[in-house]
Structures are given as C-alpha cells and as structure tokens.
N, C-alpha and C positions, 0 to 999 in steps of 0.2 A: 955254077949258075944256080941264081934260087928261083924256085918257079912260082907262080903267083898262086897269094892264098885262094882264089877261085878256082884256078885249076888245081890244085894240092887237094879243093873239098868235092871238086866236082868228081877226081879218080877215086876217092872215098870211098862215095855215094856208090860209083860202080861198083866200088868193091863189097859193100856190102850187099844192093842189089844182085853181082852175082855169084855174092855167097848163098841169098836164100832160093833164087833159080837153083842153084842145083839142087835142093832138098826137091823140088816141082821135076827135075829129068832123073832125078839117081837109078831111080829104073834102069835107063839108057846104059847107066853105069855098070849098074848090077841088076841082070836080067832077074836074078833068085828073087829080088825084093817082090816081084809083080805078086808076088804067092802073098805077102803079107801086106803089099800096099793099098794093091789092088780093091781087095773086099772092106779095107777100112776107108779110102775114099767112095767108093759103092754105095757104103751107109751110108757115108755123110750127103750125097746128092739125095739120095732118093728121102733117108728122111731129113732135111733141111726141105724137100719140096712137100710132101706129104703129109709131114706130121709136126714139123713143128714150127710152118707159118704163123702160126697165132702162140709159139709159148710150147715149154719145155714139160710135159706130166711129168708127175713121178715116175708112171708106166717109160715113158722115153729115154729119165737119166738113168734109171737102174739099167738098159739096156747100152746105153753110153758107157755107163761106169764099166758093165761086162767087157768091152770091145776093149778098153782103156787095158781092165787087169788083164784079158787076154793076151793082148800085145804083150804085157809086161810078162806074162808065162814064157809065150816064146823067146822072149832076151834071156829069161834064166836060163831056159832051155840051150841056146846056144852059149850060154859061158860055161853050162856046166860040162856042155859038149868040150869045147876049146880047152879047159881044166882036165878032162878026161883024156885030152891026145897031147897037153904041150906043159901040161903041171901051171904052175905058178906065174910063169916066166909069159902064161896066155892073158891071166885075167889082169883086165882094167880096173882101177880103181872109180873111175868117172864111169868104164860102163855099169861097175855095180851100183856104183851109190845114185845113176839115172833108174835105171830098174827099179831098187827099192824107191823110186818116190815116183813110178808111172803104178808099181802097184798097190802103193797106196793112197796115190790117187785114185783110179779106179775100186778099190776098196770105199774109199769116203765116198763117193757117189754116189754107190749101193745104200751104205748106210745110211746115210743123209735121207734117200730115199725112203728108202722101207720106211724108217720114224716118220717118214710125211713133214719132213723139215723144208723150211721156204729157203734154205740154199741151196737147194739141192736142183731148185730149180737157174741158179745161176753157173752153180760152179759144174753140173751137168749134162749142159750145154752140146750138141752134137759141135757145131763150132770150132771152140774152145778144146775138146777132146780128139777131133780128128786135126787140127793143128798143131798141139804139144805130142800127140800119136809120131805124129809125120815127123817132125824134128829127132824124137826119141830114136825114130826108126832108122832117120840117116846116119846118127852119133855112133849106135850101138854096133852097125853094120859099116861105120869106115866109110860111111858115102861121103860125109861132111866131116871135114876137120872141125872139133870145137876148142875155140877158143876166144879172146874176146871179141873178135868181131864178128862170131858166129853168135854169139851170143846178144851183141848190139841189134843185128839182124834180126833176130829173132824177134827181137821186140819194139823195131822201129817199122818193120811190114807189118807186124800184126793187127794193130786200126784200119790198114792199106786193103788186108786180106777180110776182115772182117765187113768193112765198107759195102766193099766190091761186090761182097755175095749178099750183103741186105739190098744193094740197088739192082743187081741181078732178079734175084725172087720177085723184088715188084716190077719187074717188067715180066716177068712169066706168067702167062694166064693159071689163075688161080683154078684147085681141081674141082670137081663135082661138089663130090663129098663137101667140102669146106664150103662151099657157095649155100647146097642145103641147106646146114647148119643155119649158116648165118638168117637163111629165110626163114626156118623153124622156128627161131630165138625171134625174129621182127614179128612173126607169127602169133608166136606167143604174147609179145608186148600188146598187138594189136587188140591182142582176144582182150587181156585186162580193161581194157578202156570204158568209160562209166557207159551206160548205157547210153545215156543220150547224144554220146558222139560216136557212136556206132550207127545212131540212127541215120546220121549226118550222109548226104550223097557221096563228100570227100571221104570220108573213111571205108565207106561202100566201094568206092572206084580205088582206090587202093587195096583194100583187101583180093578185090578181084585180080587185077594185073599180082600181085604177090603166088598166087595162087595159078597165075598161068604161068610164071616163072619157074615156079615149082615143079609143075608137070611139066614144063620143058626139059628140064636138069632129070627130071627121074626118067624119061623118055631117051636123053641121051647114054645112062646107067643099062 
C-alpha cells in the first residue's frame, strides 16, 4: 500500500519536530545534563530579558563567547575522561570534531569582542549561543541521535525558536532600568532643542510629564 504524499510529509514534519523536542526534555533523559543545561538556559532567560533587549555590547558577547568555550571545556573534559577509562574504542570522531568548532566558536566571540568588531555583535548573540550550546550538549552527551534529520531539525526550528522568543520579550513588560534609559536619552534630545521651542508651553508640558515618569521609575528602584 503507498500512503499519500501528505501523509508521508506530514509524519516527516513529526519526525523532525520530535527530534528537536527532545534536545528541549533530554534532561528527562539524563538527569546529569541539569548540571550543565541548566545554567546555560539560566543565562540565556535572564540576559535575553536584561540585557540584551535593545542589542548585543561587546561587554555581553565576550561573556556569551565565555559560556560557549566553557561548554566546549566540559566536552573535552568528558572525552578525555571516556579515553582515560575505555582507550580509543570510547572516542567519537563527531564528538571531537563538534567540540573543536563549540570552542572555537566561543573563542571567535571573544575575540571579535575585545577588537570592538561589528560581528561580534551578531555572531555573539545570547540567542544563537544558547541554541548551538543546547544542540552541542545533547549530540556530545547521547541525548540526540545526529544524523540528517537531526541536523534538518536543527535548522528548520531555528527561525521557529528564534521568532518565539522575539515575540515573547515584547509581550514582557520592559525592566526599569531600560525604561530610564530611554527617558534619559528623550531627556537629553529635549535639552538640545533651540531655545525658542523650549520656550513653547508644548515643550514645557512635556518636559514636565517626562520628568514625572522618571521619578516614578526611580521611586519603583
């Protein structure tokens, strides 16, 4: 019996959806993971809300890039465990050759960084780093089979994953701090204004309300 190509693409689609569900439970799978999952989704919530609503510093990806080569320490670290108890016969060729390109991924971050380079603000990215993290994590550790369709996966969620969490943040009330900011900066704009539209009542009754907004926000701090 041949089954129709709608159904053929629609058990597909499942399959790749829950190939990349499980990189999202492997925890479930392997309790050991939370020790190393845990604190790299950690970052990615608190700074994706924090710090890098508005844009990635330099200060941010050097600390991205860190989290990245770290991750990438601990896989050394367990292969060279694995090598140390089972010889040759332990190590992966795909887990090595993922390692060396998570730590020199994280590597390039850094560097990019430091020299004050404008990639460094893309390729950086809290993002981007806590999703090839998470991937790396479940390949290196046997959570996820890789092979192509983990790899299709990989890269057909990722706009999906990435989406989800730009339209999430802007439903999230934005923090303090940031709100300041942005009054400070309108603050500012306002002060430059020629003199004689300062003298204006409209510029008067906004400077006002701008300034009550402000001591609201530092009243809540």
């Amino acid at each position: 019996m041949v089954l129709p190509e709608s159904l053929i693409a629609s058990n597909y689609l499942w399959l790749l959806a829950d190939r990349w569900l499980q990189f999202t439970f492997m925890p479930l799978k392997n309790p050991e993971l939370l020790w190393l999952i845990v604190p790299v989704w950690l970052n990615w919530i608190l700074t994706e809300y924090f710090q890098e609503r508005r844009g990635t510093s330099f200060g941010n990806a050097i600390a991205n890039g860190f989290v990245m080569f770290w991750v990438g320490l601990d896989f050394s670290r367990t292969i060279v465990n694995n090598f140390a108890q089972k010889g040759f016969s332990a190590i992966s060729l795909t887990h090595v050759g993922m390692t060396a390109i998570i730590l020199t991924y994280g590597s390039l971050i850094m560097f990019e960084a430091i020299k004050g380079r404008k990639i460094a603000h893309l390729i950086g990215r809290i993002r981007e780093v806590t999703y090839f993290s998470t991937i790396a994590i479940g390949v290196i550790y046997n959570a996820v089979v890789l092979d192509v369709h983990t790899i299709i996966s990989m890269a057909a969620f990722f706009p999906i994953f990435y989406i989800t969490t730009e339209i999430f943040l802007r439903l999230m009330p934005t923090p303090s701090e940031e709100l300041i900011e942005e009054l400070e900066e309108e603050e500012r704009e306002l002060k430059h204004q020629p003199k004689q539209v300062k003298q204006s009542v409209e510029y008067q009754t906004k400077y006002l309300e701008l300034m009550k907004k402000k001591a609201m926000l530092m009243k809540r701090k």
